[in-house]
C-alpha positions in Angstrom: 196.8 45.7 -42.0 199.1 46.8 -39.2 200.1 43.6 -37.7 203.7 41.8 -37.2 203.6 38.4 -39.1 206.4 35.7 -37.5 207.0 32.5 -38.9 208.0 29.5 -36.6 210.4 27.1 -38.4 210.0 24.6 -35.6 206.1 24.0 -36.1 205.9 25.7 -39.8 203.3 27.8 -38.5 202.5 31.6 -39.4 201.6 33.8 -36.2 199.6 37.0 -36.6 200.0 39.1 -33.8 197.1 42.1 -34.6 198.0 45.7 -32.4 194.6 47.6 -32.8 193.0 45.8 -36.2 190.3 42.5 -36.6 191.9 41.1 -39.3 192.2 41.4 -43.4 189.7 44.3 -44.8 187.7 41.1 -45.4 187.2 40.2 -42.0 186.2 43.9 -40.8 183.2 44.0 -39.0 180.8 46.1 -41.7 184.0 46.6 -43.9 181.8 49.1 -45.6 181.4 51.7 -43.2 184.3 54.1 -42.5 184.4 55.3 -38.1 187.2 57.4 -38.9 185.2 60.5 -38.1 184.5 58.6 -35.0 185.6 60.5 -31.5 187.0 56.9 -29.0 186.9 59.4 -26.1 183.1 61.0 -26.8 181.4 57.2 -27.5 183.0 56.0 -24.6 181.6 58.7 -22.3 178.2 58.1 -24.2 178.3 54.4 -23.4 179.0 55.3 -19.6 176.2 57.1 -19.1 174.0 54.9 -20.5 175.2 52.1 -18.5 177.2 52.1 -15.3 174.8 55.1 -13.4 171.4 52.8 -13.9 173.5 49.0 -13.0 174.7 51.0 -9.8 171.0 51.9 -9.2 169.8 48.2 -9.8 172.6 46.8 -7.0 172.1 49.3 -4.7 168.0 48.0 -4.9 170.1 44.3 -5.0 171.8 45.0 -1.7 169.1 46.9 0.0 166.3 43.3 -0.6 168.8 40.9 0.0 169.7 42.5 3.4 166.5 44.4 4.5 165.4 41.1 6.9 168.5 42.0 8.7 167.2 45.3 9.6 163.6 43.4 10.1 165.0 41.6 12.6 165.7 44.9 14.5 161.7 45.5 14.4 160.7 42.1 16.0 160.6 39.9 13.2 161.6 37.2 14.8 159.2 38.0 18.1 155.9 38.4 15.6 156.5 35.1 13.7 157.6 33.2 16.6 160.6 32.1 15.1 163.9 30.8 16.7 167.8 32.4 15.9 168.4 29.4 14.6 165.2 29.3 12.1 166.2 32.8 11.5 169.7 32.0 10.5 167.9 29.2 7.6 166.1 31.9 6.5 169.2 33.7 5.2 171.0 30.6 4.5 168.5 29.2 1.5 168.6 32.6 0.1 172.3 31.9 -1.1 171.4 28.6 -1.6 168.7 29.2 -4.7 171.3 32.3 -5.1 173.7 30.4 -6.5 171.9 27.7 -8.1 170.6 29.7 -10.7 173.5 32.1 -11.8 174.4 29.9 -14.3 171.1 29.6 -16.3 170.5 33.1 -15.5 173.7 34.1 -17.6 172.9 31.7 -20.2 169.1 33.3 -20.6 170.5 37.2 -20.8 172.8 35.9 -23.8 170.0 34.4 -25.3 167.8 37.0 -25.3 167.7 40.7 -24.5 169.6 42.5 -21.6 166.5 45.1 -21.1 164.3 41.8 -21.2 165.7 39.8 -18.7 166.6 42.1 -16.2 163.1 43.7 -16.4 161.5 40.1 -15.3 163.9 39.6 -12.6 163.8 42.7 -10.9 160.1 42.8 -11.6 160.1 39.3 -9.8 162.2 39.9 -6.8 160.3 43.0 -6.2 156.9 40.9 -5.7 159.0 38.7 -3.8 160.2 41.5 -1.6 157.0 42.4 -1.3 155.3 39.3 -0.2 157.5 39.1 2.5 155.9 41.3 4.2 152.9 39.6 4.8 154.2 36.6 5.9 153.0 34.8 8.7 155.2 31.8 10.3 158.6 30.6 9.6 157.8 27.9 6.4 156.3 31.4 4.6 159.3 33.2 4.9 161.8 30.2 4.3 159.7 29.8 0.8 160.1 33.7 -0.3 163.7 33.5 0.6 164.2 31.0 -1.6 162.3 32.6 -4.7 164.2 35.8 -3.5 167.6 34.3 -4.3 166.0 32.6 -7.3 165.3 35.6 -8.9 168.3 38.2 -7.6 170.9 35.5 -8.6 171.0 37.0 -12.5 171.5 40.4 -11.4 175.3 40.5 -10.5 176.7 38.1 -12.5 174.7 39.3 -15.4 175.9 42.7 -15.2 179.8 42.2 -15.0 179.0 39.6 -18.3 176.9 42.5 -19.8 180.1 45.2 -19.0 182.3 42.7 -20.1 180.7 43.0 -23.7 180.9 46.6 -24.4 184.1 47.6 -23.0 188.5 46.7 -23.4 189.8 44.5 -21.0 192.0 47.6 -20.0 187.9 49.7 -19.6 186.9 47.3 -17.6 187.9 47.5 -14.1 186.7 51.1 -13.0 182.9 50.5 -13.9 182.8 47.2 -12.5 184.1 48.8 -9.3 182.0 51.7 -9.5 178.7 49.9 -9.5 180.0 47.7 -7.3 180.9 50.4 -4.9 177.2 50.9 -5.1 176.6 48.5 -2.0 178.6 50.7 0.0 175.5 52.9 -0.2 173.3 49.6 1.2 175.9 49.1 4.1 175.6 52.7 5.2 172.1 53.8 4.7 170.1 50.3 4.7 169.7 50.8 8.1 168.8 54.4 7.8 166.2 53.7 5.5 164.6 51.0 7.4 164.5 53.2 10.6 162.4 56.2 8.6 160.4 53.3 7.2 159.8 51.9 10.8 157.8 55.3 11.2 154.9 53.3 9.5 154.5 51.4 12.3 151.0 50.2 13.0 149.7 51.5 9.5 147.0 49.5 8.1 147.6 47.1 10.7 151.1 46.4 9.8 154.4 46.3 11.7 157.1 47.9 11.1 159.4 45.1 9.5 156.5 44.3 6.9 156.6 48.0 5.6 160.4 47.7 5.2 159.9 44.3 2.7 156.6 46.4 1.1 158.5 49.3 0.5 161.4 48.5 -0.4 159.5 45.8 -2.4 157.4 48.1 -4.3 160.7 50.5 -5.1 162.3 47.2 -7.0 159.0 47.0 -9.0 159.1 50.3 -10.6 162.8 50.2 -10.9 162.2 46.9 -12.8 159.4 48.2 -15.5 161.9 51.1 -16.1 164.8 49.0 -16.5 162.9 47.9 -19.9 163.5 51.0 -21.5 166.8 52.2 -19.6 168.8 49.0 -19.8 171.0 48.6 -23.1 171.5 45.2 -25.1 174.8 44.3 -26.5 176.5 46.5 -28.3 175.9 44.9 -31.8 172.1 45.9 -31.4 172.2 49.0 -28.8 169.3 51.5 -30.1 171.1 54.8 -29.0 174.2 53.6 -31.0 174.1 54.8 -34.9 175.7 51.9 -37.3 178.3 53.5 -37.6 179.0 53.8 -33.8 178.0 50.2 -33.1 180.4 49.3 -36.1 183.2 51.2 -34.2 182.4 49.6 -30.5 182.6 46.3 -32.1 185.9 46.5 -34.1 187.5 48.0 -30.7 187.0 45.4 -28.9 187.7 42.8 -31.7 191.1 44.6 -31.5 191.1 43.7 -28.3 191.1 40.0 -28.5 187.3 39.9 -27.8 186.6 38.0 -31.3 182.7 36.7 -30.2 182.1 40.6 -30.1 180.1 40.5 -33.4 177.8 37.7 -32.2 178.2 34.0 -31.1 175.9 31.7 -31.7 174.4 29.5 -28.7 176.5 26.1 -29.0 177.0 23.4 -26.3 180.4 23.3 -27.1 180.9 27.5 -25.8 178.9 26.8 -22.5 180.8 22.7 -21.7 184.3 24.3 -22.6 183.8 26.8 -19.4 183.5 24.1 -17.2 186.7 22.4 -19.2 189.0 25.0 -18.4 191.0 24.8 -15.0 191.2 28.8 -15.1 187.1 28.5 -14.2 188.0 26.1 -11.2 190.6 28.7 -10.1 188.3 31.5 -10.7 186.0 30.1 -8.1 188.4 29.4 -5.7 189.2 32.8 -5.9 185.7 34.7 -5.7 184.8 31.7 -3.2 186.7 33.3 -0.5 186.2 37.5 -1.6 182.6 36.9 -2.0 182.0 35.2 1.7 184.4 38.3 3.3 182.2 41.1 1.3 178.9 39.5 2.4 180.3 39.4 6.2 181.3 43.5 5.3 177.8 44.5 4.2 175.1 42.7 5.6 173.6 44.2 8.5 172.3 42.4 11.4 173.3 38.6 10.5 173.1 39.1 8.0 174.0 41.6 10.6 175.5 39.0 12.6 178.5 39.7 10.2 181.5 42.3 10.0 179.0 45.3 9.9 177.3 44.2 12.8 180.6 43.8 14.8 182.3 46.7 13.6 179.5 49.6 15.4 176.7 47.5 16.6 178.2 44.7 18.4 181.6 46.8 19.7 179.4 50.0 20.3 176.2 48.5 21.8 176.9 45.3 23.2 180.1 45.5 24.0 181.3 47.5 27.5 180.7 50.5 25.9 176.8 49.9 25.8 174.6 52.6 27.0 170.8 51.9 27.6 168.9 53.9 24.3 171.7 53.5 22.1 170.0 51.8 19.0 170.6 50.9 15.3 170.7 54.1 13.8 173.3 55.9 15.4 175.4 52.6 14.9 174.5 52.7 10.9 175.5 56.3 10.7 179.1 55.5 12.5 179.3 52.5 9.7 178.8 55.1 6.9 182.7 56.3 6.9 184.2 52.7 6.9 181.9 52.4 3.6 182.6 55.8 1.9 186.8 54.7 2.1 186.5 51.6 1.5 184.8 53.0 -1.9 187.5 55.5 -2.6 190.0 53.0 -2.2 188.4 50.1 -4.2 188.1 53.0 -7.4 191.7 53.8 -6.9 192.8 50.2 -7.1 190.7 49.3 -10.4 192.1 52.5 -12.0 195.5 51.6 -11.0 194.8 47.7 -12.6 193.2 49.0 -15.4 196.2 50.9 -16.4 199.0 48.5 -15.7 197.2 45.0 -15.8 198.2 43.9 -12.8 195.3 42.6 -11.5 196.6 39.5 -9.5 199.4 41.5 -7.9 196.8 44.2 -6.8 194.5 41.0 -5.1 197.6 39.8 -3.3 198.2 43.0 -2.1 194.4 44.0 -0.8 193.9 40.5 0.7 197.0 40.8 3.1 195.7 44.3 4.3 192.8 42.8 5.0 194.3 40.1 7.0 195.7 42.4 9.0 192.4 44.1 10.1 191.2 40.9 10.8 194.1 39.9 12.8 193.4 42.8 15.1 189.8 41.6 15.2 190.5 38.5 16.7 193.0 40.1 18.9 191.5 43.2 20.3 189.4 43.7 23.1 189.3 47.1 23.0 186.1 49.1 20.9 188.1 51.8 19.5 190.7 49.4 17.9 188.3 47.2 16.8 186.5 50.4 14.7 190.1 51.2 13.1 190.8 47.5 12.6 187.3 47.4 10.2 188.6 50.1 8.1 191.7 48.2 7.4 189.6 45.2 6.7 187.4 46.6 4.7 189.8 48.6 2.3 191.5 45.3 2.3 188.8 43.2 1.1 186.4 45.6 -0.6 188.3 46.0 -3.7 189.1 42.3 -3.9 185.6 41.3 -5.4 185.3 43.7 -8.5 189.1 43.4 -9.4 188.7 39.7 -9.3 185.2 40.0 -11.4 187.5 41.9 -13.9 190.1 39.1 -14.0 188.0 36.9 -14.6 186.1 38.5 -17.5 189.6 39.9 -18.9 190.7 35.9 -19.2 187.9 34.1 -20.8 187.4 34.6 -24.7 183.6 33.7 -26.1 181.1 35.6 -24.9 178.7 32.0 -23.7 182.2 31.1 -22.2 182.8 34.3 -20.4 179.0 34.5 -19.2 179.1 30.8 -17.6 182.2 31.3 -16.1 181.4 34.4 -14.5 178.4 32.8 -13.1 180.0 29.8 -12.1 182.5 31.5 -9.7 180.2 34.1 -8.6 177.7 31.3 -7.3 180.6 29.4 -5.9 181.4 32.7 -3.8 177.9 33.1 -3.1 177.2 29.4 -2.2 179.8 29.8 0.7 177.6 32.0 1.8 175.5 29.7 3.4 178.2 29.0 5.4 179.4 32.1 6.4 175.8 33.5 7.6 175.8 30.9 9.9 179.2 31.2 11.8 178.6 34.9 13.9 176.3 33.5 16.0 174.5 35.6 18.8 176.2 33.5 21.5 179.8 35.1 20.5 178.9 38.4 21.2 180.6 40.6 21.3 184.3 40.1 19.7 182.7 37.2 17.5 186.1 35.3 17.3 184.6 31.9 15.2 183.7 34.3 12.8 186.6 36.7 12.8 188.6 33.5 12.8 186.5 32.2 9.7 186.9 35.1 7.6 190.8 34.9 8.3 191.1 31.7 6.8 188.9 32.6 3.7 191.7 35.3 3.0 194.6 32.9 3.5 192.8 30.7 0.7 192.4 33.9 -1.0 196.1 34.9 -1.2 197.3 31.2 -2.2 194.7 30.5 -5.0 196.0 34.3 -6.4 199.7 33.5 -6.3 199.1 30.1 -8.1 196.5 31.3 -10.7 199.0 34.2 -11.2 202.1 32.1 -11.7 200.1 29.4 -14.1 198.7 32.9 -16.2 202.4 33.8 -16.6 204.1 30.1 -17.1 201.4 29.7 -20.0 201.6 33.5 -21.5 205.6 32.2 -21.4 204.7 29.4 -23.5 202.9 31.1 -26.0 205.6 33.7 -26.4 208.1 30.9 -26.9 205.5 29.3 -29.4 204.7 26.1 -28.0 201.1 27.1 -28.8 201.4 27.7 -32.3 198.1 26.5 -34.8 199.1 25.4 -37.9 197.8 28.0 -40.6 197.1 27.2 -44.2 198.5 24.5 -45.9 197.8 20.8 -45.1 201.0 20.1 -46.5 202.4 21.7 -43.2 203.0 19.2 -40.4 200.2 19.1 -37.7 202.4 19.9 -34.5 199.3 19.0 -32.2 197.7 22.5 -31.3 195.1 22.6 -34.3 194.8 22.6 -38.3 192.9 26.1 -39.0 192.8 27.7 -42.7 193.0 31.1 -41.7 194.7 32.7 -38.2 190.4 34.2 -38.1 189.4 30.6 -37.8 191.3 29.9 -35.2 190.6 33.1 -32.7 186.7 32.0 -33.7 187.4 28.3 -32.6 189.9 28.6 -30.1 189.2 31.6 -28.4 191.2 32.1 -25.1 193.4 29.2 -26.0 194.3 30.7 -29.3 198.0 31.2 -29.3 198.1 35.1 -30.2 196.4 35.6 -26.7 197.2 37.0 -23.6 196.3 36.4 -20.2 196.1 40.0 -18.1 198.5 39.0 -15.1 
């Protein structure tokens, strides 16, 4: 075994720090199958393919449901169900209500059973839901379908970065979260686009135009969920388009990188409670509390789209000085589509560049404070043009922020029920504050929307402070274990017990200790 064995005379403890292997040729996962033969480069682009294109696919369908009533509200929703702004503003505010509720449970269920399964059902789900909005008839109907729709959409996201999290190395990671991530860049620019072709249908069995855009688009989620039975892939233990020997060689790589549970972890209480034990989930949270509630306000259109895409075309271009009579949503959506197309260049480049030097936290603090500056201007400005330049500095700013903290996140938390909860946890916390932030650009702020500008501003204060500390904590305990204050002790119970754990072999203690086992690293 190529490791580095160091003994600690001040805790008589034996330290096995592993570079690349799992462990004595005992403790190889399927010891007897040889991957030499294996090409690392080849599998990986297999893998790829199999995954990332389709979960970009399933967002994108994500994105376009959650904020289709945005563009429905363009084609007199709100006149043909007689309901008020403000009812209209509940309407999207229960959505992330039941959103993030149910992450949690949602995470816990894909473990439990298979990926291709579960995301099946809720696609397959949210689609009806989708579609049954468009037959609503007063304001209680679409309240209730709202709230199923964020029932069923909350295991999508979260379920994916977990799912990614299990087949690739912490240092793998970042690019394909970003990339089907970058996915809603697509809703935010041609949502709109969509919905006005669809709005074609008007009058159509007796329909208006906003109920075709929830049918359709309905409908679309439907058949992308009955083919996400056969297209999705389960872990990587038990992916069908793997051979053994292939699935053998995913698993030992990622065992080699410190992701132990890779094999297969049983469904304990203990895995799920010792997420919420963990301050790094509290700070995780915090932290996708504050990204989460500035991407919604960048993608959303029409409050929805009462948020940053709204003000960056449709507010500062139609309702602002430089209104003209006939200028309408579509030529706005089409001047949104650059902002969106950068903002995805630049949050690739960033996860490319944290993937490769693990500088993850440095890379948030960085991104947020752009993006502090386009909102500065925001709240500033008073002139249209500005305003347009001062979204794409937002936008690049904040955009990257969300995947690159996913990736943190996964890349810190050992145990695959651990990583899952805690992923859910901080994406519903993000999500949850989006009740709030739905609510705060209200009509009557047209058109520089300061209150919300203002709002957003703060979130990315918080944002840059809950970074700096989780960073500094990450290093001060990284420090710790390099000095060995974490040390087990291994073997004997003749050694002394120095208060960090009795284990019989250095494998017992990655399997029971998991991020807290003192060989790990945190990615800074």
């Amino acid at each position: 075994m190529d490791s580095d064995v160091k003994n600690s005379p001040k805790h008589s403890v034996q330290i096995v720090e592993e570079k690349g292997s799992v462990g004595p040729e005992e403790n190889v996962y399927n010891a007897h199958i040889d991957t030499a033969e294996i090409d690392e480069r080849k599998i990986i682009r297999k893998v790829d393919l199999r995954l990332v294109p389709w979960f970009s696919v399933l967002y994108l369908l994500s994105f376009l449901d959650r904020t289709s009533i945005g563009n429905a509200k363009l084609y007199n929703l709100e006149r043909d169900l007689k309901i008020s702004d403000n009812q209209y503003l509940i309407s999207l505010t229960v959505f992330f209500i039941s959103y993030a509720i149910f992450e949690v449970p949602s995470n816990i269920f894909l473990k439990r059973l298979r990926p291709s399964v579960w995301f099946a059902f809720l696609m397959v789900m949210w689609g009806l839901i989708m579609t049954l909005q468009g037959v609503a008839h007063n304001f209680g109907g679409l309240v209730g379908l709202r709230w199923m729709l964020g029932t069923f959409e909350a295991g999508l996201y979260p379920g994916m970065a977990f799912h990614l999290s299990c087949w690739y190395k912490r240092s793998e990671l970042g690019i394909r979260t970003a990339l089907f991530t970058s996915a809603t860049t697509l809703s935010g620019a041609f949502g709109g686009l969509l919905a006005a072709a669809i709005s074609n249908m008007d009058g159509i069995g007796g329909r208006p135009a906003w109920s075709w855009i929830f049918i359709i688009e309905g409908l679309a989620t439907i058949v992308a969920g009955i083919a996400s039975y056969w297209i999705v892939q389960d872990f990587p233990d038990t992916a069908k388009f793997l051979t053994e020997t292939e699935r053998t060689f995913m698993i030992r790589r990622l065992q080699g990188d410190d992701q132990y549970s890779a094999a297969g972890e049983r469904l304990q209480m203990k895995n799920i409670w010792s997420s919420f034990r963990d301050w790094k989930t509290w700070f995780s949270m915090v932290q996708l509390m504050e990204c989460l509630s500035q991407h919604e306000q960048l993608l959303v259109p029409n409050a929805f789209f009462l948020g940053m895409r709204h003000a960056s075309v449709c507010i500062l271009l139609v309702h602002s000085v430089d209104y003209k009579p006939g200028f309408r949503a579509t030529p706005a959506n089409l001047l949104t589509v650059p902002i969106y197309a950068f903002a995805a260049v630049v949050t690739c480049f960033v996860a490319l560049y944290a993937d490769k030097h693990g500088r993850r936290g440095y890379c948030n603090i960085l991104m947020l404070s752009i993006g502090a500056i386009g909102y500065i201007i925001l709240i500033i400005s008073r002139n249209a043009a500005l305003s347009y330049f001062a979204v794409f500095v937002a936008t690049c700013g904040i955009f990257p922020v969300v995947p690159n903290t996913v990736t943190w996140i996964a890349n810190n938390f050992e145990g695959t029920y651990k990583r899952g909860v805690t992923l859910a946890l901080a994406i519903s916390m993000g999500n949850l504050n989006g009740a709030v932030s739905s609510n705060v650009y209200r009509a009557r702020d047209t058109p520089w929307y300061t209150l919300g500008h203002g709002l957003v501003l703060m979130y990315i204060c918080i944002g840059i402070i809950a970074n700096s500390v989780f960073l500094y904590l990450l290093k001060k305990e990284n420090a710790r274990r390099d000095r060995g204050e974490r040390d087990e002790v291994i073997g004997s119970e003749e050694l002394e017990d120095n208060g960090n754990g009795r284990y019989a072999t250095v494998e017992d203690a990655k399997r029971e200790k998991g991020d807290n086992w003192s060989g790990y690293r945190y990615i800074l």
